[in-house]
N, C-alpha and C positions, 0 to 999 in steps of 0.2 A: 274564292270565286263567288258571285252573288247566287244564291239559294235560286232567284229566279230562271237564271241560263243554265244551272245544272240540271231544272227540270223540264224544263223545256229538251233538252237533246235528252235526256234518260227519255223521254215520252218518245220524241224521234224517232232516236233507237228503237226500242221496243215494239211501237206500233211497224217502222220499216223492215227491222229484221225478222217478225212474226210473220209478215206479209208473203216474205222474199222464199221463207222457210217454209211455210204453207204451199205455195208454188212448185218448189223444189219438190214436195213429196206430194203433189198431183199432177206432176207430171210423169213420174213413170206409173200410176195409174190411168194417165188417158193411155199412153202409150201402150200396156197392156187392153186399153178396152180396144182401141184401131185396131190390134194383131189378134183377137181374140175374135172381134164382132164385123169389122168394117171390109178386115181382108178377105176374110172366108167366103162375102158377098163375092166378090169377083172371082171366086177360085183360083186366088192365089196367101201363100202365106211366107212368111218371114223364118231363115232359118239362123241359130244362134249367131253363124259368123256376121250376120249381116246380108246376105244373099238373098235375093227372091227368087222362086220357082211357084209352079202350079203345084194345084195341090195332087197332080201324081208323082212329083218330084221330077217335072219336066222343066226344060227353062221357059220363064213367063215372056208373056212378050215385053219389046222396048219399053213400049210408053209403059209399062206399068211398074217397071224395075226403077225407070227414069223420075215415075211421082212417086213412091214410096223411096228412093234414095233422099230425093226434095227434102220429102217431111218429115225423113231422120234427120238430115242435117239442119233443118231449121229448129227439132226438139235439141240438137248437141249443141247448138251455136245457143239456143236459149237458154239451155243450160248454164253455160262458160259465161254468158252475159250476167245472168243471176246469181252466180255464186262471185264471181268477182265483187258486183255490186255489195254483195254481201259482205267480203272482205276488208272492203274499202269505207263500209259503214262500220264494221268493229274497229279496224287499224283507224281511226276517225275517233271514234268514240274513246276507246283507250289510252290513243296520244294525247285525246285531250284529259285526261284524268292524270295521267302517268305526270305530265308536262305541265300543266295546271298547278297542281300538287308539287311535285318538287322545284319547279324553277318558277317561285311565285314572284321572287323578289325582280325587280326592273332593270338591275345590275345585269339579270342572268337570261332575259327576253332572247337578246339574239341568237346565242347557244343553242337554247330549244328550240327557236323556229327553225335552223340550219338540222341539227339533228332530228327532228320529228319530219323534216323533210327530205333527209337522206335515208332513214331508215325505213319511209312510209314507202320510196320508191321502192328498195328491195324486197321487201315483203311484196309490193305487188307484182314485181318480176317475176319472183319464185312461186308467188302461188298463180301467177299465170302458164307460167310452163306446166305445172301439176296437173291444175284443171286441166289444160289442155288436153297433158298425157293422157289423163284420166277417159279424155272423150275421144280420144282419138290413136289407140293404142297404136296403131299401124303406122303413124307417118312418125319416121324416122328423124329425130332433132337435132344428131350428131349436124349431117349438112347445115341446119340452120344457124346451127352454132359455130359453124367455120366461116360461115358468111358473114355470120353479126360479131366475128371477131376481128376479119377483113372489114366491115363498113366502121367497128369501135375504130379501130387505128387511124382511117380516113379522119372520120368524124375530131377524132382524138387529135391530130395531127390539126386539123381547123378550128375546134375550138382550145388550143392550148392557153392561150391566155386566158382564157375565159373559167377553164379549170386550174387552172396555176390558183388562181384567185380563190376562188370554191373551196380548193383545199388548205391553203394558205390561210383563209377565213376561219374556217374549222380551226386549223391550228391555235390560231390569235386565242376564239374564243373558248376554244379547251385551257389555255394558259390563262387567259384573261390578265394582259400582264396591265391594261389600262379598262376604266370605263368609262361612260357617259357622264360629262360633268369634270375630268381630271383634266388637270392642266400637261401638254405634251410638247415637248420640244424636238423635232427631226431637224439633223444638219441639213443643210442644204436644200430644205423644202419650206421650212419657219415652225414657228410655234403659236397656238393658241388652247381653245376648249374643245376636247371630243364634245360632239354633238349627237354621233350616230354612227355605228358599225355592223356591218352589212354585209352578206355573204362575197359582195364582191369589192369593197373597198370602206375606208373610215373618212367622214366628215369631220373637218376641223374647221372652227369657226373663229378666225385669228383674231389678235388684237386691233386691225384695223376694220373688224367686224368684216372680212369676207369671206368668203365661203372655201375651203381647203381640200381638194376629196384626192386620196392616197387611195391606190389599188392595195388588195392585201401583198397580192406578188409583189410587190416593189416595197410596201410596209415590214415584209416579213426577214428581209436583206440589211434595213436600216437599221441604226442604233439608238435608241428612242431613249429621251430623258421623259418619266411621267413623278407628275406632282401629284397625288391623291388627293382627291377634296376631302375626304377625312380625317386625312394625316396632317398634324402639324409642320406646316413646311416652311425651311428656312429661304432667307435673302438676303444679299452684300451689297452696304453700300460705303464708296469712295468718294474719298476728298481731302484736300490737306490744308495743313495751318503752317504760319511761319514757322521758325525756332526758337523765335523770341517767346511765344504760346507755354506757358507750363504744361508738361503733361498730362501731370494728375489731375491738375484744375479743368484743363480740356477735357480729359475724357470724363469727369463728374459730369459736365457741362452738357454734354452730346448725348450721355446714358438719360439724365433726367429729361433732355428734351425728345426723345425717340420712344421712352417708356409708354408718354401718352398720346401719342398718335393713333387718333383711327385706325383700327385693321390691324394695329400690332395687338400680339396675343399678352396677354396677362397670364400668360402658365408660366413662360420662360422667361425669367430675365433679361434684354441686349446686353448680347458681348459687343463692349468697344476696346479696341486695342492697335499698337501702332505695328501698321505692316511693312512698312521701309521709313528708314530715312534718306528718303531723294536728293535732287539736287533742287529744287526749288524749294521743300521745305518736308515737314512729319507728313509721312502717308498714311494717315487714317483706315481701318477698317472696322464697319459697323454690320454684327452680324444678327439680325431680330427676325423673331416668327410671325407669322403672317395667320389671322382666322379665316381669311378666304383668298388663297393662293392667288385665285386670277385676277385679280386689282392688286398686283402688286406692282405695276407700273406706276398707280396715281398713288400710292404710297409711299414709295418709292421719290415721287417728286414732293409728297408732302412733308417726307422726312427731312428731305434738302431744304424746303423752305425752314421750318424749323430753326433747322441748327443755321441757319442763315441768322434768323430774329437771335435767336442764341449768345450768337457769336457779336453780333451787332451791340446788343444790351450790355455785355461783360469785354468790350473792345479787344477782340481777338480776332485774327486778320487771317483771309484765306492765301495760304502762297500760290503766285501765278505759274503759270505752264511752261513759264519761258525764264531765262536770267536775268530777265530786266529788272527781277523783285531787287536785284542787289543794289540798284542806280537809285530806289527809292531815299529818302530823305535818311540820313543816316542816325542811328542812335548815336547821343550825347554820350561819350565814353567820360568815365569818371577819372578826372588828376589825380597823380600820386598824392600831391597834397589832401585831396578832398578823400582820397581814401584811406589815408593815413588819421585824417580829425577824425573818421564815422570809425575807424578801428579802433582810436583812442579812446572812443566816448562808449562802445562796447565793453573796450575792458574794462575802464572806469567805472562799470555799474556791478561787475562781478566781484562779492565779495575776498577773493584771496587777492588779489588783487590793489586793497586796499591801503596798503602802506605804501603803494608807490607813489613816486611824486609825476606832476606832468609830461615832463620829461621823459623819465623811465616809461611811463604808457607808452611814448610815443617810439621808443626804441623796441619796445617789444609789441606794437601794431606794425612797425616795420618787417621785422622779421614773423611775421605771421602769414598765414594764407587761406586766402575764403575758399572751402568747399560746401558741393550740394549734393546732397542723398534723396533718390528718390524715397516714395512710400516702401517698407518693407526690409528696403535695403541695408546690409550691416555697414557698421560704423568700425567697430572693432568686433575681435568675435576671440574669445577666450582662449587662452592657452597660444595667443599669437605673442612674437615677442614684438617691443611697441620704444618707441621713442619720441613720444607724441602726445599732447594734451587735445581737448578739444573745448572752445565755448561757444555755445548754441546761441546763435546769432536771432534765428526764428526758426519755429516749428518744434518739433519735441519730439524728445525719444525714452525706449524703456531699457532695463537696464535688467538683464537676466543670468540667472546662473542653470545650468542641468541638474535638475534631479530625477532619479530613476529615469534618465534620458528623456525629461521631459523638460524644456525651456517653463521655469517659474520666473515671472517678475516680483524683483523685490524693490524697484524703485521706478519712478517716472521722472523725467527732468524735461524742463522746458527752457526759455528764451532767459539769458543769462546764467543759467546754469551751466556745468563744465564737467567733465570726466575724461577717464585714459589719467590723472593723474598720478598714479602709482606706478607703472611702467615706464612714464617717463621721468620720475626723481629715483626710484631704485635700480629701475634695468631688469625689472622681473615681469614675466609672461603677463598677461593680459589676467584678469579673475571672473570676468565676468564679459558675456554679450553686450553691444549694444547696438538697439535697430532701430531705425528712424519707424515713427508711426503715420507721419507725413512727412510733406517734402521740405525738408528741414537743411538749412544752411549752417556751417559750422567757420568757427577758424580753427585752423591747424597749429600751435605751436608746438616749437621742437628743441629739443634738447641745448643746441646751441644760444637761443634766444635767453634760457633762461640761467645761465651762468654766469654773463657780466652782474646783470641783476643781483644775485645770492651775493658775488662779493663786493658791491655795491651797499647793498640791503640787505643784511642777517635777518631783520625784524621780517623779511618776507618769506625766508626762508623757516621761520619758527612758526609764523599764520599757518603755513600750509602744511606741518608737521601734524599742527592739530586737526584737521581738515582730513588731513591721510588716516589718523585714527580713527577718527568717528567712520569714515568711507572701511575702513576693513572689520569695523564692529558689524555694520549694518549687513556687509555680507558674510556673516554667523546670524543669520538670527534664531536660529535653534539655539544656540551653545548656552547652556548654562552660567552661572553666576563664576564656580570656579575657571570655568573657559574663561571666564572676560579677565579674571586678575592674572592669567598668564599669559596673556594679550601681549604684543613687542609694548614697550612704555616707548614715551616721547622722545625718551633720551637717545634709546635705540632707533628710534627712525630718522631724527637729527644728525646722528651717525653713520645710517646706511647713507644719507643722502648726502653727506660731505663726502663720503669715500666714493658714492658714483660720478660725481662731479671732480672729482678730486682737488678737493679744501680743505685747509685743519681745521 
């Protein structure tokens, strides 16, 4: 609080309540001088209960009982005046230190004007009936106080709303479950900024800038969502893309373009991820933190343009609301023929590969089949039993085995490279993991495909013997020198792989 206003009311204080206090204790000295000096004049005096008589202990006359009754009761009524005043100058003084001092912060204003205003009243109640007592021992209070219990219930009964509110208020700001400045949302009333909270209702100042005022009695029933403006607080936003959209390339796309928007926070990275897949196309949701909660509406729309330019620059198309996306211009589906060339010219680039003639490619791009692995996703996973090759069309994968149950990579492969080799010429378990690192397209062949071939092609079937060795060396790569020369030799794999097949 500023040095200046504290000394100014300490001056206040001190100089009022010296004043009031000085008073207090000359008045039962005037009061002793009148019954001592002024009475006696008259021959008459005052006796302890209060009573006047003369001074042979006769009754005094009317008038004289009537003005010395007067000038009691104007010293007891000035009394009950001055001491209260006095009351209400400390309970003053003190609330303001007490209240000053602990609820300095702006957060906690309302609190203490409601409590330094509920507590200032009872204190003055109580020390009014005291005083009172004090001056006026004879008149009996019990009655007054069956009366002012009877007029409370009236009163009570008429202002009930009025105190619904009062104490509803209290409650609020006992909890303090929102403040000034928090973003609040109430069903069925709307949502915007506290602005102000007040013994009898909360101002809310909406996002169409108008002005919102909530009784606490009706505030204190509702279900209130509050955003704290201190708190980092999050926000969702939707929208969708066709099927035709890559996932991963999408949500790269939406992350990097939402990261730098205005107003989004730099603590938290956006989560983008897909929430359905609809009937019009991938359900998007983006979920980012906000530095200042209540512009999250024009955020919110800057975020949309964004991914709009986005999606514009890298031609990725948003799916409509309706079915008609399907009547659009249709994608050019690929011939068996033209898919059969682009398989053949795949395989043709993979060295096992290699001894076939054109031909042979094109009977084993036949019996082939293109799959696609998202990021992450296994391809094969160890210990699976497998009847299947794979060659990586695009994208690339790793290739792991456990140790101490921890996935180690001991190989990376990419776009013409090939694996699952071993499982499907022997017919033995899988040896090793393998997970796509992107979104990586494979072909599948199988077992079937590659047995006309073997007894067609022996020379193809010796390439990949050697191919099989070096693959089960690399996953030893601990093993020692004598490990490797008890390694199966070529002849034995040449062997298992006639007898899985079954050929001499």
């Amino acid at each position: 609080m500023p040095a200046s206003t504290f000394q100014k009311r300490s001056v206040f204080f001190l100089v009022f309540s010296g004043t009031v206090i000085l008073i207090l204790v000359g008045i039962p000295l005037l009061e002793s001088w009148l019954q001592d000096t002024i009475l006696p004049r008259f021959d008459i005096r005052m006796l302890p209960d209060g009573s006047v008589v003369n001074s042979d202990n006769t009754d005094a006359p009317m008038m004289h009982t009537t003005a010395v009754s007067l000038v009691v009761n104007i010293f007891q009524i000035l009394k009950i005046f001055l001491w209260m005043a006095l009351i209400v100058v400390v309970v003053r003084f003190l609330s303001f230190l007490i209240f000053e001092t602990a609820f300095r912060r702006a957060s906690q204003s309302e609190i203490a004007s409601l409590l330094k205003t509920v507590l200032s009243v009872i204190i003055y109640i109580v020390a009014f009936f005291i005083i009172f007592q004090s001056q006026y021992p004879g008149v009996q209070l019990a009655p007054l106080f069956t009366g002012s219990a009877i007029l409370g219930i009236v009163v009570g009964l008429a202002l009930q709303d009025t105190l619904g509110n009062l104490f509803a208020g209290i409650a609020l700001q006992a909890d303090q479950p929102f403040q000034v400045g928090d973003v609040v949302s109430i069903p069925k009333s709307g949502s915007g900024v506290v602005e102000a909270v007040s013994w009898r209702g909360v101002k809310i100042r909406t996002f169409q800038n108008k002005l919102l005022v909530i009784s606490n009695a009706v505030l204190g029933k509702e279900t209130i969502e509050v955003a704290p403006r201190d708190n980092l607080n999050a926000n969702l936003v939707f929208f969708n893309t066709l099927y035709a959209a890559s996932p991963a390339k999408t949500a790269k796309i939406i992350r990097e373009a939402v990261r730098h928007v205005e107003n989004v926070s730099s603590k938290v990275r956006p989560i983008v991820r897909i929430r359905n897949l609809g009937d019009s196309g991938i359900e998007w949701e983006v979920k980012y933190w906000l530095d200042d909660y209540a512009k999250y509406n024009e955020t919110d729309a800057l975020i949309r343009e964004r991914v709009w330019y986005a999606f514009e620059r890298d031609h990725i198309e948003f799916a409509y609301p309706t079915r008609t996306v399907y009547m659009e211009s249709e994608t050019r589906e690929i011939t068996a023929e033209e898919f059969l060339n682009t398989t053949s010219e795949y395989l043709g680039r993979v060295n096992i590969f290699a001894p076939l003639s054109q031909k042979e490619l094109e009977k084993l791009a036949h019996a082939s089949t293109s799959r696609v692995f998202a990021p992450g996703e296994a391809i094969v996973r160890k210990g699976q039993e497998g009847d299947s090759m794979y060659v990586i069309v695009r994208g690339s994968v790793k290739v792991q085995i456990p140790q101490d149950d921890i996935p180690r990579t001991i190989n990376n492969l990419k776009t013409n490279d090939f694996f699952g080799e071993m499982s499907l010429l022997t017919g033995q378990p899988r040896t090793a993991h393998v997970i796509a690192e992107e979104e990586t397209e494979v072909l599948q062949i199988k077992k079937g495909a590659l047995k006309p071939l073997f007894e067609a092609n022996p020379e193809l079937m010796k390439s990949i013997c050697e191919i099989v060795e070096e693959r089960r060396e690399l996953l030893k790569p601990d093993a020692n020198e004598s490990d490797r020369k008890t390694a199966v030799s070529n002849n034995r794999v040449l062997a298992s792989i006639k007898n899985f097949f079954g050929m001499r």
